[in-house]
C-alpha positions in Angstrom: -13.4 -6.6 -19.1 -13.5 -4.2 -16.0 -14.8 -0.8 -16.3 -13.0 2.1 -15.6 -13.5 3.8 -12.4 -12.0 7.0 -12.2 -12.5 7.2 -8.3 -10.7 3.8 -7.7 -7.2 5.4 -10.3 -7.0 8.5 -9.1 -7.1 7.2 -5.6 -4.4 4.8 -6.3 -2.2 7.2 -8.3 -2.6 10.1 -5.5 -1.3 6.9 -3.0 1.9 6.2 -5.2 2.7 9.8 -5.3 2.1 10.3 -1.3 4.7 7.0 -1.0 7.2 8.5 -3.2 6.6 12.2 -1.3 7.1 10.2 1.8 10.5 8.4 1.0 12.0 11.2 -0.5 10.9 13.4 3.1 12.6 10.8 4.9 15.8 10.7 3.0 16.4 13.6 1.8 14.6 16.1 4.6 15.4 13.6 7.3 11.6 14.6 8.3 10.2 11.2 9.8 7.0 12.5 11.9 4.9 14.5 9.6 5.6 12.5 6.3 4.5 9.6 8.2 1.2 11.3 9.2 0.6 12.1 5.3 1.2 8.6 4.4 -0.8 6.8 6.2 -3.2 9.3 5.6 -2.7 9.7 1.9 -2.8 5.9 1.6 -6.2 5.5 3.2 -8.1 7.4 0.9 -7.1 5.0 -1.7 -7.6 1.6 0.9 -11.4 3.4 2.0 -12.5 3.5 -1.9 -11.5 0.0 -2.9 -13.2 -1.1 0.4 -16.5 0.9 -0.8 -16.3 -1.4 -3.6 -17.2 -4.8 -2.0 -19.8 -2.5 0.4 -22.4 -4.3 2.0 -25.1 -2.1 1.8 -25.1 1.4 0.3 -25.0 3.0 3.5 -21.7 1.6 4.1 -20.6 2.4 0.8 -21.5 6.1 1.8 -19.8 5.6 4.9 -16.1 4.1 3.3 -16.3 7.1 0.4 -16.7 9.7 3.3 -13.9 8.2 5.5 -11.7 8.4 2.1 -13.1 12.2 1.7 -11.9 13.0 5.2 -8.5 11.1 4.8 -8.2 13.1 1.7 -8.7 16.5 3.3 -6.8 15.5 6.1 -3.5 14.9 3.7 -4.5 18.2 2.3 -3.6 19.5 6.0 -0.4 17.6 6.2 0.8 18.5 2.7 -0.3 22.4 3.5 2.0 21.7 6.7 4.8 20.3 5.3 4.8 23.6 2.9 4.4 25.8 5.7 7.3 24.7 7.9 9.8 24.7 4.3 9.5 20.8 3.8 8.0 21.4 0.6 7.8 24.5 -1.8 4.3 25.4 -2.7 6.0 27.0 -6.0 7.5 24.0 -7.0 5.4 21.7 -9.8 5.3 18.6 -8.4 4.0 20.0 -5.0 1.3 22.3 -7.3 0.4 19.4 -9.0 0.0 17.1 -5.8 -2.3 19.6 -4.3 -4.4 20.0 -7.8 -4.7 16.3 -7.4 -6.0 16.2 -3.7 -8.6 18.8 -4.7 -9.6 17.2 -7.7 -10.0 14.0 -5.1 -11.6 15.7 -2.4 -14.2 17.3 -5.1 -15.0 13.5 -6.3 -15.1 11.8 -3.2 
């Protein structure tokens, strides 16, 4: 049996939400640029930490984890974005809770 790795979940779980986040943007907002920035974004951190697992060497397992830290931040910018410019409301729950996840992330990572 595998062991848990917390990294590796909540990396994947932050991805699903960023899909969902993205879909509904595109449908419901009709916003098609900036979602698309967070999703690849928000996606990556996810792809960089499951590539860290099969490193190489432990200097580029240091280098995939700081890729996903920087993807992580950078869909903090994005999601702070989409806020600022009425896509999103900070106020709402699901966008507080998205943005307690991303820290949580960027804080691992």
């Amino acid at each position: 049996m595998k062991e848990k790795n917390e990294v590796v979940e909540k990396s994947f779980a932050f991805a699903v939400r960023i899909v969902k986040l993205s879909q509904f943007l595109q449908k419901e907002k009709k916003e098609y640029v900036l979602s698309k920035q967070l999703l690849r974004s928000g996606t990556s951190v996810g792809a960089n930490v499951n590539e860290a697992q099969a490193a190489q060497s432990k200097k580029d397992f240091i280098a995939k984890l700081s890729i996903s830290s920087k993807e992580a931040r950078e869909s903090k910018y994005w999601i702070d974005l989409l806020i600022a410019s009425d896509y999103l409301d900070a106020s709402a729950d699901h966008v507080h809770s998205l943005l307690e996840e991303n820290i949580a992330l960027v804080k691992l990572l």
